[in-house]
C-alpha positions as CSV (number, residue, x, y, z in Angstrom):
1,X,-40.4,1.0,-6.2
2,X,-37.9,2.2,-3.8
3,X,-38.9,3.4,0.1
4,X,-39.0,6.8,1.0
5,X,-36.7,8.0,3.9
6,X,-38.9,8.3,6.6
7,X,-39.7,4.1,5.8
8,X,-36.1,3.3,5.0
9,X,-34.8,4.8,8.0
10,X,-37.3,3.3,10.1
11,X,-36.0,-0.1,8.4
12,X,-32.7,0.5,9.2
13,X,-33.3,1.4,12.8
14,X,-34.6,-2.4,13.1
15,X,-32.8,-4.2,11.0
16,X,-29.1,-2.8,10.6
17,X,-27.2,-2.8,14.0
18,X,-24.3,-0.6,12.5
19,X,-27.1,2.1,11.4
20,X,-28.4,1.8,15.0
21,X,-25.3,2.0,16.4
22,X,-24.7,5.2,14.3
23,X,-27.8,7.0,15.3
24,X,-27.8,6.5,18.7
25,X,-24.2,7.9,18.5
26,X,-25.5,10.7,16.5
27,X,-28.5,11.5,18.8
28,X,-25.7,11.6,21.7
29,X,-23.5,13.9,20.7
30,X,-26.8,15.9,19.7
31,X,-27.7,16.4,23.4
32,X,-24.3,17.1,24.3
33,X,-24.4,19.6,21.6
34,X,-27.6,21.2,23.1
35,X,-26.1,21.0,26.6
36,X,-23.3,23.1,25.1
37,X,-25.6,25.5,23.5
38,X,-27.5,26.4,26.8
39,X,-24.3,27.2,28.5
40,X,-23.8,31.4,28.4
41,X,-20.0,30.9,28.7
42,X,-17.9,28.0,26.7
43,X,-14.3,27.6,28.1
44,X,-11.4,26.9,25.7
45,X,-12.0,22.7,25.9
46,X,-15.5,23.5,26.1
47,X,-15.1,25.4,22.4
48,X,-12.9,23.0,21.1
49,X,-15.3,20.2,21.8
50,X,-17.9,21.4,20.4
51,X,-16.3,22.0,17.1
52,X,-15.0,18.2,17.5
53,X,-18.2,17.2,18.4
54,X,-20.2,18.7,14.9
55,X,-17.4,17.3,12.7
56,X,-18.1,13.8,14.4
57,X,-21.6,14.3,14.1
58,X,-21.0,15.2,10.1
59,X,-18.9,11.6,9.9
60,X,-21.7,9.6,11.2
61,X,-24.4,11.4,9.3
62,X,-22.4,10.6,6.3
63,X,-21.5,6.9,6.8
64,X,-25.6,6.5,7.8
65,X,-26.4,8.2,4.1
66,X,-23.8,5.7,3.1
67,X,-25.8,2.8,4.0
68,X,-29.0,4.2,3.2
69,X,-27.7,5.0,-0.5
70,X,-26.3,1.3,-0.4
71,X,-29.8,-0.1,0.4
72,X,-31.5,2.4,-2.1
73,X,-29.7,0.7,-4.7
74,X,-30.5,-2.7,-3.7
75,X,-33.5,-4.1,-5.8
76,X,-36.4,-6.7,-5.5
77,X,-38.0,-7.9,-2.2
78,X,-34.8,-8.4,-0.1
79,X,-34.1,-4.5,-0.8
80,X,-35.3,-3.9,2.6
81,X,-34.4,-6.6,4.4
82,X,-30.8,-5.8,5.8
């Protein structure tokens, strides 16, 4: 029986520094995102980093599917214990 997200990512939160690491990351660059996105103006650098800024988001949100797809396929009782 395998974990649904909500559980797994909960897991990983606790037990997996690099998938800590990688959402706090992510949840950064979301604010600084929303920070942009209340701004009526963006200058040049302002534009360009936000464009930077969703293709790092993208990278992390991929390598933290990476790990949860590596624990999904993990079996038996030490499945969720990273």
């Amino acid at each position: 029986m395998t974990a649904d997200a909500p559980d797994l990512t909960s897991t990983l939160l606790q037990n997996d520094d690099e998938f800590l690491k990688l959402s706090t990351r992510h949840k950064e660059l979301e604010h600084r995102l929303s920070e942009l996105a209340h701004k009526p103006y963006l200058s040049e650098p302002e534009q360009v980093e936000e464009v930077t800024i969703k293709k790092r988001k993208l990278q992390l949100k991929d390598r933290m599917e990476d790990i949860s797809r590596r624990l999904r396929g993990q079996s038996g009782p030490q499945a969720l214990m990273v």
